[in-house]
C-alpha positions as CSV (number, residue, x, y, z in Angstrom):
1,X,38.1,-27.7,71.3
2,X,39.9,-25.1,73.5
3,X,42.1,-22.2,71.7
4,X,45.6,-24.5,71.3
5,X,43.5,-27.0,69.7
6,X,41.7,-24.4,67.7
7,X,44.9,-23.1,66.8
8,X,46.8,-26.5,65.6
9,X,43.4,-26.5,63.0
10,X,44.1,-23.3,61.8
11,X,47.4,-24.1,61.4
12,X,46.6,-27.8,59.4
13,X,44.0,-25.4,57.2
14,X,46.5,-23.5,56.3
15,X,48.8,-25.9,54.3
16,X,45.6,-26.6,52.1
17,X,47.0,-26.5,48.3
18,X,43.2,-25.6,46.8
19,X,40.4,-23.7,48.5
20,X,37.8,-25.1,50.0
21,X,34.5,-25.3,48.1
22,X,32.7,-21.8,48.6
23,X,29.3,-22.4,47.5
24,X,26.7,-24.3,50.2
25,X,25.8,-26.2,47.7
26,X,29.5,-27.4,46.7
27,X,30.0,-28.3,50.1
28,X,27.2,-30.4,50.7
29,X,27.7,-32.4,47.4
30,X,31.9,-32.5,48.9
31,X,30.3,-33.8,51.7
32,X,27.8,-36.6,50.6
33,X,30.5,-37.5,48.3
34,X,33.0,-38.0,51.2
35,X,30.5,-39.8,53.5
36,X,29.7,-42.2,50.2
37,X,26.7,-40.8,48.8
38,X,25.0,-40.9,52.3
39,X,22.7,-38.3,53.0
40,X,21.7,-39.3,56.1
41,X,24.8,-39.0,57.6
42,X,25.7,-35.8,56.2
43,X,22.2,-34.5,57.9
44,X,23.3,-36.1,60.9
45,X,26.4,-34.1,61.0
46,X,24.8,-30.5,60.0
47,X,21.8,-31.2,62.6
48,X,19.5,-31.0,59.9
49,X,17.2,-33.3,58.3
50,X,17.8,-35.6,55.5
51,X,15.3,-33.6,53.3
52,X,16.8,-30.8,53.9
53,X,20.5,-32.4,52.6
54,X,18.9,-33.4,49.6
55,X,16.9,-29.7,48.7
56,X,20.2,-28.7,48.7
57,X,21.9,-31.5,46.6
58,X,19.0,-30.3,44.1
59,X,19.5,-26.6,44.0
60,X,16.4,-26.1,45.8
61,X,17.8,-23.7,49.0
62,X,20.7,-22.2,48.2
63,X,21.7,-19.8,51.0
64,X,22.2,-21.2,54.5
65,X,21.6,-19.9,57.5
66,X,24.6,-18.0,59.7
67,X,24.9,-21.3,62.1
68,X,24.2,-23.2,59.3
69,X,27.0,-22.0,57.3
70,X,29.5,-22.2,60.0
71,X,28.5,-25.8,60.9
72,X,28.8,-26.6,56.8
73,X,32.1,-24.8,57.0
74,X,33.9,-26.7,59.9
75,X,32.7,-29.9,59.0
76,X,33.9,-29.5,55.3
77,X,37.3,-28.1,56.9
78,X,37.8,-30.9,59.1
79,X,37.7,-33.4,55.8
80,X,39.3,-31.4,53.2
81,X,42.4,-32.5,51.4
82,X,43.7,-34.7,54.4
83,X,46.8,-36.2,52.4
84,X,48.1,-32.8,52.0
85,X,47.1,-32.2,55.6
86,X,49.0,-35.8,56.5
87,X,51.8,-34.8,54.8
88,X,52.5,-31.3,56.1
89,X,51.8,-33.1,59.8
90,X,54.5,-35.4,59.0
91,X,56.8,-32.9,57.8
92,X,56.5,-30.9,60.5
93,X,57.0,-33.4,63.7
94,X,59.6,-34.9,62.0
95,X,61.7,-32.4,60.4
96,X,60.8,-28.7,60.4
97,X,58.8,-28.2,63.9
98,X,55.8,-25.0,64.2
99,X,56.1,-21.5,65.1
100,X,54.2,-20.0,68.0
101,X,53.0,-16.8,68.2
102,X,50.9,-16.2,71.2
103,X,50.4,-13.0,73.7
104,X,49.7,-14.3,76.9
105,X,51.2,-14.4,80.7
106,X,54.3,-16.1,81.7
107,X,55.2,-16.2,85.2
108,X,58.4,-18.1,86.6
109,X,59.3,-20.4,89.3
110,X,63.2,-20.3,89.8
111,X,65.5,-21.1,92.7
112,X,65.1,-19.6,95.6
113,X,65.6,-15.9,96.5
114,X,64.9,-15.5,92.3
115,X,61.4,-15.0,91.0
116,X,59.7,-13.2,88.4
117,X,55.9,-11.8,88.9
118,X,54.0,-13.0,85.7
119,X,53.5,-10.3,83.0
120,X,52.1,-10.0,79.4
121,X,54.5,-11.4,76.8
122,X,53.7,-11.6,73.6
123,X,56.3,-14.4,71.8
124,X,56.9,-15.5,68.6
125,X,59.1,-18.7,68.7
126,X,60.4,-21.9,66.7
127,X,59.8,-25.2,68.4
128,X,61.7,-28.2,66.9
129,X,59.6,-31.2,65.9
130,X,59.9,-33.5,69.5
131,X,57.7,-30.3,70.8
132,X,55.0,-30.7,67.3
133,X,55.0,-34.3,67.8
134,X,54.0,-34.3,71.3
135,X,51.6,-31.9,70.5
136,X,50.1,-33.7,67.4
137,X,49.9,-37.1,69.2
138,X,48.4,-35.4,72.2
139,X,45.4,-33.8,70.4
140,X,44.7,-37.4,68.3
141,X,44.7,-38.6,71.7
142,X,42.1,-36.8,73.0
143,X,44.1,-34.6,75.2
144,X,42.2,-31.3,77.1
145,X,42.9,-28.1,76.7
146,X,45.3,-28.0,80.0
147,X,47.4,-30.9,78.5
148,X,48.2,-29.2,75.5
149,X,48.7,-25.7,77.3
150,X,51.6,-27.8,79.3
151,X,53.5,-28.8,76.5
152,X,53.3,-25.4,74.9
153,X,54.8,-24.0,78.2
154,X,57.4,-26.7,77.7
155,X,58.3,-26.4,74.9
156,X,58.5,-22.1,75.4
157,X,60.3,-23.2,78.4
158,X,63.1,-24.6,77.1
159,X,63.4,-23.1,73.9
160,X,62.8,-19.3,74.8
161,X,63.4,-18.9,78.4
162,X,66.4,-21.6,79.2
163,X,67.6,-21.0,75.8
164,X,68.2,-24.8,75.1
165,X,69.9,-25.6,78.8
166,X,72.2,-23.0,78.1
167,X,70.6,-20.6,81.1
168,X,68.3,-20.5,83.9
169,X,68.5,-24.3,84.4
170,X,66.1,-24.1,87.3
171,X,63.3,-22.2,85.8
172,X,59.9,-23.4,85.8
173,X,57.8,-21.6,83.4
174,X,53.8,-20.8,84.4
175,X,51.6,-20.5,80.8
176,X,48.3,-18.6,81.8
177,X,45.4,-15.9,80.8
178,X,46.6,-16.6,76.7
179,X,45.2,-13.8,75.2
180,X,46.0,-15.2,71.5
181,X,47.6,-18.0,70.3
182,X,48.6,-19.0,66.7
183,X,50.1,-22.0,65.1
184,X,52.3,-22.4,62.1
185,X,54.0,-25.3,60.4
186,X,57.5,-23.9,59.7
């Protein structure tokens, strides 16, 4: 996933009510749990053989490797406490929207005779839900990294820069070279 997708995960990690498991162990036996006592599968998803699953399930190995352990990590992550995740989703493209931060360059397209060179910005701003929504539904959808970039700019568009319609009507904001960008549910 590119770094707006990256950053939506973050964000959905963060509303997490209880940490996730540290131990490799703990995760592993999270994880054939979750996948219904299937080791196989949970191999499958590690890239690492079934025996391998199981040597952990029994205490055998203990400490994975660095790739390993990120791997473990992410994939434990992207299963964790999904009703709280759900719920804090919901909440968010209904009712209280997500904060951007992001450091990146914004270049504008107005009417003519009026332009403005892109430059470093570095914003922190509320979107209301329509803009979390979009993005939300977008990135179940599959969207690429460009699609969600466009509805960022949109959304900083009309929020930040037009100040909801109330200047700069013609202004087309250009979202490029994002340096950083981070995600909150507000």
């Amino acid at each position: 996933m590119g770094i707006i997708g990256d950053s939506l995960d973050k964000a959905s990690a963060n509303v997490f009510t209880r940490p996730i498991p540290k131990s490799a162990g703990a995760q592993i036996r999270f994880l054939v749990k979750h996948e219904k006592g299937s080791t196989r599968t949970v191999a499958r998803r590690l890239g690492i053989s079934q025996r391998t699953v199981e040597r952990y399930l029994k205490g055998q190995i203990k400490k994975p490797r660095p790739e390993l352990a990120d791997r473990l990590q992410g994939e434990v992550r992207k299963n964790w406490q999904p009703v709280v995740r759900k719920r804090a989703r919901t909440q968010a493209a209904t009712a209280t929207g997500i904060t951007i931060e992001t450091r990146a360059r914004f270049g504008f397209t107005a009417a003519p005779g009026t332009t403005d060179d892109g430059r470093i910005r570095l914003i922190t701003q509320h979107l209301p839900p329509v803009y979390a929504d979009r993005l939300f539904t977008a990135k179940d959808a599959g969207a690429g990294e460009q699609e969600l970039r466009n509805i960022v700019a949109q959304g900083l568009q009309e929020v930040y820069f037009k100040d909801g319609g109330r200047r700069a009507n013609d202004l087309l904001v250009e979202f490029t070279d994002i340096d950083y960008i981070e995600t909150d549910y507000s």
